[in-house]
N, C-alpha and C positions, 0 to 999 in steps of 0.2 A: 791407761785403760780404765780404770777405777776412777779416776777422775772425770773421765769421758762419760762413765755410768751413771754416774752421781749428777753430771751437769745435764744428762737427756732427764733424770728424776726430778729434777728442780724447776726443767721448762716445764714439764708433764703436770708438776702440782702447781702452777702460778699459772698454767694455762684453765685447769680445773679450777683453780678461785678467778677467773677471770668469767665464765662462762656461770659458775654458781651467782657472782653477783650481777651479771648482766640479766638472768633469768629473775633474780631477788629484783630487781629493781625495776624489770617491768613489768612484775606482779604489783612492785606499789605503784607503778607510774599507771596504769590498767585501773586499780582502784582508786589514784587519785583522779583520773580525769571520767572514767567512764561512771562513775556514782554518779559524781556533779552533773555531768551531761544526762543520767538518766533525771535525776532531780529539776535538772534548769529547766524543761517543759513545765511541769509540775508547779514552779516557783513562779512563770511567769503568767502561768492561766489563775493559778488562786491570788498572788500578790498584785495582780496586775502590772503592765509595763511600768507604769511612775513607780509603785514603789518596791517594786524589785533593781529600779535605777538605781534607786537612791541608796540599796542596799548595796550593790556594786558599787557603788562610788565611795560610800562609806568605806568600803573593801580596800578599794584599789587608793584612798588618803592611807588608809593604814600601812600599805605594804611600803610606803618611802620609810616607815619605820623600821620594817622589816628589812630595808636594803644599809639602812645606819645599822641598825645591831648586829647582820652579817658582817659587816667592815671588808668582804673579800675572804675572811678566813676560810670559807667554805672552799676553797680555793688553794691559798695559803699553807692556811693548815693542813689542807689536805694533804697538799704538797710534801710539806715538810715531815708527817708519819709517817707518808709513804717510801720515803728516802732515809728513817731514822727508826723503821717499823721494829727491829729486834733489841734495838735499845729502851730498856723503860723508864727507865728516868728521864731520860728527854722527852719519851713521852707524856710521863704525867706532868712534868715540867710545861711545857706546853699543853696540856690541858685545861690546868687550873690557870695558866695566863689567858687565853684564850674565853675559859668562862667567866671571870673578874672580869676583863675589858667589855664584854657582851652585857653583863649585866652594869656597867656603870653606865653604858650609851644607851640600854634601856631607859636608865632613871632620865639620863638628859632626853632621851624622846618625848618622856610622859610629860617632863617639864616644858617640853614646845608645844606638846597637843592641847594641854591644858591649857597656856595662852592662848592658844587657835581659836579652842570652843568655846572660851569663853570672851573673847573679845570679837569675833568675825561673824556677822549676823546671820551669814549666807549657813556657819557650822552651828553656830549658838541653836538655831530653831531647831536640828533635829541632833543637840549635842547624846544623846544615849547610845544613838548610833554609832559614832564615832567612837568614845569608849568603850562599847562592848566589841566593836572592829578588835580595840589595841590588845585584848586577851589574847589575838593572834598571834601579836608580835612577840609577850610574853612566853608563850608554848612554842616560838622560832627558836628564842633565846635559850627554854632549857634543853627542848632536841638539838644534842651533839654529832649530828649528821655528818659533819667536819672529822670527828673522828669514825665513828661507823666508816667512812666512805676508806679514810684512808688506811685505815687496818684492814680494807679490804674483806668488812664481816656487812655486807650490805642486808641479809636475810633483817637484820633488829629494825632496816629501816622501814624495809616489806613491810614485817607483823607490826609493827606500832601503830605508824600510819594507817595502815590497811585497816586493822582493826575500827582504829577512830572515825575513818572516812564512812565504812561500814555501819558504823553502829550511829553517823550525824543521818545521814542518808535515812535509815529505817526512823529516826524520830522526829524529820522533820515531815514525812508522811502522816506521823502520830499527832504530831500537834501543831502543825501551819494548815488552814481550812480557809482564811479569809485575809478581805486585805488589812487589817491588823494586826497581823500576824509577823511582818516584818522582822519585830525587835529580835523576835521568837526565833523567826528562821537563822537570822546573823548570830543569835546566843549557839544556838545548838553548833553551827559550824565552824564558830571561834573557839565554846568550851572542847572542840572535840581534838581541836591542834594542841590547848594546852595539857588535855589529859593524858596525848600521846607524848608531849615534850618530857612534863614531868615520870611517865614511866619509860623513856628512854635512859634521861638523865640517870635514875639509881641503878639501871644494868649499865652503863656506863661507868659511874661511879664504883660499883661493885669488881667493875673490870682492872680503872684505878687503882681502886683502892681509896676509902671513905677519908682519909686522913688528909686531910686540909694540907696544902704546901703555898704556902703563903709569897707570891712570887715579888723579884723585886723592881725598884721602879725601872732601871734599866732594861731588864728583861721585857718589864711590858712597854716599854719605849721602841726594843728593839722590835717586836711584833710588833704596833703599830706601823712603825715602817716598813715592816715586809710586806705589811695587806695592802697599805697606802694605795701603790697604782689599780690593785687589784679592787680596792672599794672604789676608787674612780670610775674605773670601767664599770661598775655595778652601778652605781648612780647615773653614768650614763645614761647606759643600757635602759632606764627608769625611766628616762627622759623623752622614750623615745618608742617606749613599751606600758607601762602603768600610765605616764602624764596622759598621756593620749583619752584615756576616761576620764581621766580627772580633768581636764580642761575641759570635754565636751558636756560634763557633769555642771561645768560652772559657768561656761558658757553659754550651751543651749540646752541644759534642763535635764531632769531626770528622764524624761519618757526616750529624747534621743542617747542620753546614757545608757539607759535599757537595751535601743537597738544596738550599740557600737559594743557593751559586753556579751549578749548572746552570740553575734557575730565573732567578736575576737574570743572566746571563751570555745567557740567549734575551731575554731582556725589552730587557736594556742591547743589547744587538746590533741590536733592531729603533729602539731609543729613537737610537741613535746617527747612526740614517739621514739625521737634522737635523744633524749635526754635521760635513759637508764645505760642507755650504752655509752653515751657521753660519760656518766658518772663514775662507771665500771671501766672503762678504757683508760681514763684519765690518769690517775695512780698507778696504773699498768704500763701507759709509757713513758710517766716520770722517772719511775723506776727502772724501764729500761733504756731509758734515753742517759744513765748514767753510766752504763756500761755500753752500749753500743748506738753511736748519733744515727748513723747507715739503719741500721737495724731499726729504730724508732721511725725514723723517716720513710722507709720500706713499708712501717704500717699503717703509717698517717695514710699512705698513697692511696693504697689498698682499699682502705676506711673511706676515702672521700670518694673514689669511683663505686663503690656499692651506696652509700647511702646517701647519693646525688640523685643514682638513679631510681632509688623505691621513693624520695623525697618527690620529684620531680610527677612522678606518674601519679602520686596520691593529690598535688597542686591543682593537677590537669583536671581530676576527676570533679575536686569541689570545684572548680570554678564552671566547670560543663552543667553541673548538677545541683547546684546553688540554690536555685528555686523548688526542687520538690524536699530536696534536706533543710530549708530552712522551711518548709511550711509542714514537714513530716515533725519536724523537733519542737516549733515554739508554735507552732499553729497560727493563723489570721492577727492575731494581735502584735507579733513582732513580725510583720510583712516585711517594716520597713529595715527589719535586718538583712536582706537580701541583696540590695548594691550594692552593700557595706563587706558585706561575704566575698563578694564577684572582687571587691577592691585589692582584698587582703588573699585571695584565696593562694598568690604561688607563696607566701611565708614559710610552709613549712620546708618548701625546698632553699627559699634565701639561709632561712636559720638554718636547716642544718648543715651547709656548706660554709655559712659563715663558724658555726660550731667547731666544724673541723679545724678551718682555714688558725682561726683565732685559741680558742681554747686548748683545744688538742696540739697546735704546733707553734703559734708564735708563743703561748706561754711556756709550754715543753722544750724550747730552746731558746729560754732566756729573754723575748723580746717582750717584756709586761709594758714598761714604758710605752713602746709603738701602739701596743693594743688596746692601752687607757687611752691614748690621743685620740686614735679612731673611734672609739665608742664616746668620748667625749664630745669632737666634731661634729659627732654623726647627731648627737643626742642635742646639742645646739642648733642644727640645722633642723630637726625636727620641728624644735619649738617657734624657729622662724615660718616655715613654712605650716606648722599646726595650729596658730594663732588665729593667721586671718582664715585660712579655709575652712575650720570649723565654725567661726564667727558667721561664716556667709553660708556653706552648705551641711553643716552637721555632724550628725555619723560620719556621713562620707567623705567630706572634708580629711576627719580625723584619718577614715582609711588610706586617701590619696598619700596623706604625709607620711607614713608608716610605711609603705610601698615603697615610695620613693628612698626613705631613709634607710632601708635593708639594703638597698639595691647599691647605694653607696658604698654601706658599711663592709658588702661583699666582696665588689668591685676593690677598694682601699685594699682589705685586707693580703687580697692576691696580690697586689704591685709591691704592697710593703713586702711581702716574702721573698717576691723576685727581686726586690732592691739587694737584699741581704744575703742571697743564692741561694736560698732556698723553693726548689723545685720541687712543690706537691702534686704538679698535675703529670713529671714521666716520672713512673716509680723506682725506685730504687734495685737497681742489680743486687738485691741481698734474698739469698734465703735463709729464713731462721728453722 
């Protein structure tokens, strides 16, 4: 009977941090996308379309660095505190390997960019862009999100973020007025990731504990190959998601860079609305995917038939309504993001079925392998098909291929599940 007590007290408090960081996270997810979206009007009437492009592309070169210095741990790691959460020494254990290896794929980034800009004439001409972009990647590298997520304290990630998004948002009002202004807008919203990294890192640190544990090389050999498929599938995913500006950036030019990020920057904004409950959920059912598969699987089900269908009906809307939201938001001068909108508009429902499908279940049981393949294929096939159709039609090109590639990547996902008898679409006879 006491036992029975204690185990209704334990769902009752992991139900309550479940729900605390689902609500933390999409207070930062809310700040992270609805600032930018209030700002991205703003950037594209005073910068004008070319060089708010250029500022996006600069962006979107930077974040392949940002997908090296993740390595997957965001993932991984998360993983592994979630499962190892009352243990501290594994944890800090894993802390200080996790930021070691992060910061030494930093340095090898900086060492590729700098070849880049300084030998590629296409980067060379507007080379200050491009490095003040990589402050980005630096401020990925000291926010330990990876931990926050998986100790399950997501409020640090809220207030950090939120603060910095907050406080780039109010100053690029302050000092962006003209189209010179670019260098300006991209400082203010790269210095504002690093200022939150770096005040994450010391309440983290703080939490650790400041004393250095110097890990060793096997240990970080053996991370490495836990994040391994896991950075795969992130470089993928890259391929297939970021390349897609950066090609039509080097392709067909800053001004159609312009249209294909206000478009995918509306699209990514509504698609991301999956992604604090993604984050919150995640560690929730690695953790109980170790104690009951039935039980884990019973919520995946749950999870994909609710947020199929708020995914599905918000798709409908933007694509119905494409023409007065893109001319309410960027006004006359990004018209041409409007087909591009219509191209892309069901993504937020492919991602977040593919979210569940992929993250939430074939990682949570074991299938990481299957899950790199598919995002790798898929991210290959992209570039086939995102090459020439951008070559020939632009934005929209780029949209076409991005469509198509979700539509794969969702499709695969389901048959791999059913290969391996795993049934997410009849739910599971369990009640927890």
């Amino acid at each position: 009977m006491i036992q029975s007590e204690s185990h209704k007290v334990d769902q009752a408090a992991a139900r309550g941090r479940l729900y605390e960081n689902i609500v933390s996270l999409y207070i930062l997810q809310g700040l992270n996308y609805l600032i930018p979206i209030a700002v991205l009007p703003y950037l594209i009437r005073v910068l004008g379309i070319d060089t708010y492009g250029l500022v996006a592309f600069s962006q979107a070169f930077a974040q392949y660095f940002v997908v090296l210095t993740d390595y997957g741990f965001n993932l991984s790691a998360t993983r592994y505190i979630a499962q190892y959460r009352a243990e501290r020494d594994k944890i800090k254990s894993m802390f200080w390997q996790v930021m070691v290896l992060k910061l030494i794929l930093m340095l090898v980034g900086m060492a590729i960019l700098l070849g880049i800009v300084t030998t590629v004439p296409r980067f060379r001409h507007d080379i200050w862009f491009f490095l003040v972009a990589y402050l980005a990647v630096i401020g990925n590298v000291a926010f330990p999100q990876w931990y926050f997520q998986g100790m399950e304290k997501m409020r640090y990630i809220s207030l950090f973020s939120g603060v910095a998004n907050i406080a780039s948002g109010l100053l690029i009002f302050v000092f962006v007025h003209t189209r010179a202004d670019g260098l300006v807008a991209l400082l203010i919203q790269t210095g504002g990731t690093l200022i939150a990294g770096a005040t994450a890192l010391c309440v983290a640190m703080r939490q650790i504990g400041f004393d250095f544990e110097v890990p060793s090389l096997t240990s970080l050999r053996s991370t490495l190959k836990d994040g391994w498929h896991l950075f795969v599938s992130s470089a993928a995913v890259s391929l297939y998601t970021n390349t897609n500006l950066v090609l039509v950036g080097l392709l067909a030019g800053n001004v159609q860079a312009g249209y294909f990020s206000a478009a995918d920057k509306l699209i990514r904004a509504m698609a991301t609305l999956i992604v604090p409950f993604s984050q919150a959920i995640f560690p929730h059912i690695s953790s109980l995917a170790t104690r009951s598969r039935e039980a884990a699987l019973a919520l995946v089900s749950r999870t994909l038939r609710h947020v199929a269908a708020v995914s599905l009906f918000s798709s409908i809307a933007v694509l119905v309504l494409a023409q007065p939201i893109a001319k309410l938001l960027f006004g006359p001068a990004a018209s041409g993001s409007i087909p591009v909108i219509r191209w892309i508009a069901l993504l937020p429902f492919l991602l977040a079925v593919s979210n569940i499908l992929g993250i939430q279940t074939m990682l949570t049981f074991g299938l990481d392998r299957q899950f790199s393949r598919i995002l790798l294929g898929s991210g290959l096939l992209n570039l086939v098909l995102g090459i020439p159709l951008i070559h020939f039609f632009g934005a929209q090109g780029a949209g076409a291929s991005v469509l198509t590639t979700e539509v794969v990547v969702t499709i695969t996902m389901l048959l791999s599940l059913q290969m391996h008898k795993i049934n997410v679409l009849v739910p599971a006879s369990i009640e927890r």
